[in-house]
C-alpha positions as CSV (number, residue, x, y, z in Angstrom):
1,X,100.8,83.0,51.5
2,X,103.0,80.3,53.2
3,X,106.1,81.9,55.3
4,X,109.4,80.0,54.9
5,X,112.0,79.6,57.4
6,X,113.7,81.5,54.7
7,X,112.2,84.9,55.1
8,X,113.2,84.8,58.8
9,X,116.1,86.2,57.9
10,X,119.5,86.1,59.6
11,X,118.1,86.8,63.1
12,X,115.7,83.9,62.6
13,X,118.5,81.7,61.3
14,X,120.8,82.3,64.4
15,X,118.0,81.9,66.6
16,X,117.9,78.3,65.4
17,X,121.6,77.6,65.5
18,X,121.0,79.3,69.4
19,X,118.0,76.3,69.6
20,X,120.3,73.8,68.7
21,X,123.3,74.6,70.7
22,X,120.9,74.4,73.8
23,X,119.2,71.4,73.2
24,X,122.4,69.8,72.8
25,X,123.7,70.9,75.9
26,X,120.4,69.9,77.6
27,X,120.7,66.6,76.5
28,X,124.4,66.7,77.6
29,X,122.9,67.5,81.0
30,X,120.2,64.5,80.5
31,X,122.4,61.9,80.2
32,X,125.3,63.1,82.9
33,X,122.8,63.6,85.3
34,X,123.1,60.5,87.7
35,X,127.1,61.3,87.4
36,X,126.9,64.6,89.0
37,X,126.6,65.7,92.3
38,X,123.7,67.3,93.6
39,X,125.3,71.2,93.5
40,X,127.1,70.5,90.1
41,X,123.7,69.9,88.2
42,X,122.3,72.7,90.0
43,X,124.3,75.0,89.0
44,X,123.9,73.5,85.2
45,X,120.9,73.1,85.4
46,X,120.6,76.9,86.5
47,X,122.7,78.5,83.9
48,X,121.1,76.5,81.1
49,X,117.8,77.8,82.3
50,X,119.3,81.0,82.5
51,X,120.1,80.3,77.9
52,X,116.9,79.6,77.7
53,X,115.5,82.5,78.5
54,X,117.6,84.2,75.9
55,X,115.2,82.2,72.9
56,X,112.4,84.2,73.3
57,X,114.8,87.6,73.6
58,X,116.4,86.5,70.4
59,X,113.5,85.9,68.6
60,X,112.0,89.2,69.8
61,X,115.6,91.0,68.2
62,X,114.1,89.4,65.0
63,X,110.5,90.6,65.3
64,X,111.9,94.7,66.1
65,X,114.4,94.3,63.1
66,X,111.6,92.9,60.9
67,X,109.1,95.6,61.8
68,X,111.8,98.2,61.7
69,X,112.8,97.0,58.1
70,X,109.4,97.0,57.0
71,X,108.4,100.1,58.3
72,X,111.7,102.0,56.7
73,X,110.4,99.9,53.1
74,X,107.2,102.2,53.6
75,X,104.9,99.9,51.3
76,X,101.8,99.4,52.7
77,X,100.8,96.9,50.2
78,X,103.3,94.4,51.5
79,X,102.8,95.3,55.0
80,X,100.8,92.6,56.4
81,X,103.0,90.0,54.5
82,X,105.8,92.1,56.6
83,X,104.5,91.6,60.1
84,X,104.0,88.1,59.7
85,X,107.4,87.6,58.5
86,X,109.0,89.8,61.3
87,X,106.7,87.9,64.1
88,X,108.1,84.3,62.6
89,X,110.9,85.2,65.2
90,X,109.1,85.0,68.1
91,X,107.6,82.2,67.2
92,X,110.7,80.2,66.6
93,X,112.1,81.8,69.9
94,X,109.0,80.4,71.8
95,X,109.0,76.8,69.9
96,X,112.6,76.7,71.4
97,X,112.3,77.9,74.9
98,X,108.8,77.0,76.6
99,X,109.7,72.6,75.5
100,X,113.5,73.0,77.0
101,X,111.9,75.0,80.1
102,X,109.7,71.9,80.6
103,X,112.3,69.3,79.8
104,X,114.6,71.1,82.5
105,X,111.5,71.6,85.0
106,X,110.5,67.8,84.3
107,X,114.8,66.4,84.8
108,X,114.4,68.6,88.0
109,X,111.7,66.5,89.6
110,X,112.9,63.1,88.9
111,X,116.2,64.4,90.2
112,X,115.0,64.9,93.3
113,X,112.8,61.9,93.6
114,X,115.7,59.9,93.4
């Protein structure tokens, strides 16, 4: 059985919304980067990696509230279908975090080529 986005549930949904917050304000920092000074996109740079380790946390929320749901469901029939709906989560958290940890990593080094 395919999972939908849908049966991510609320945590999953705001996870997203988190995803694309940060990738706007990463491409905010993108473009304004030759307009900054060195310590300004530093400390940018620095608290956005800072939001991005929050993805993966977030998407962990949603794993332990899935689990915890199915777990207080008690139906063991269903369970496996459960899991893999709790763990959707973390994978969304992860889809979001590890490409804007490289894209930040990557911005950093042609930064300081320059």
């Amino acid at each position: 059985m395919f999972i939908t986005l849908n049966q991510s549930g609320l945590i999953g949904w705001l996870t997203l919304g988190f995803g694309a917050v940060l990738y706007f304000q990463v491409a905010q920092l993108l473009l304004q980067r030759h307009q900054l000074a060195h310590e300004q996109w530093q400390a940018i740079r620095s608290q956005l990696l800072n939001w991005v380790g929050c993805a993966p946390l977030l998407g962990l929320l949603g794993t332990v509230n899935g689990l915890v749901d199915q777990f207080a469901l008690g139906e063991i029939q269903n369970f496996g279908n459960g899991i893999s709906q709790a763990l959707l989560t973390t994978k969304i958290g992860l889809i979001i975090a590890i490409p804007a940890w490289v894209i930040l990593l990557l911005a950093q080094q042609t930064k300081e080529e320059r």
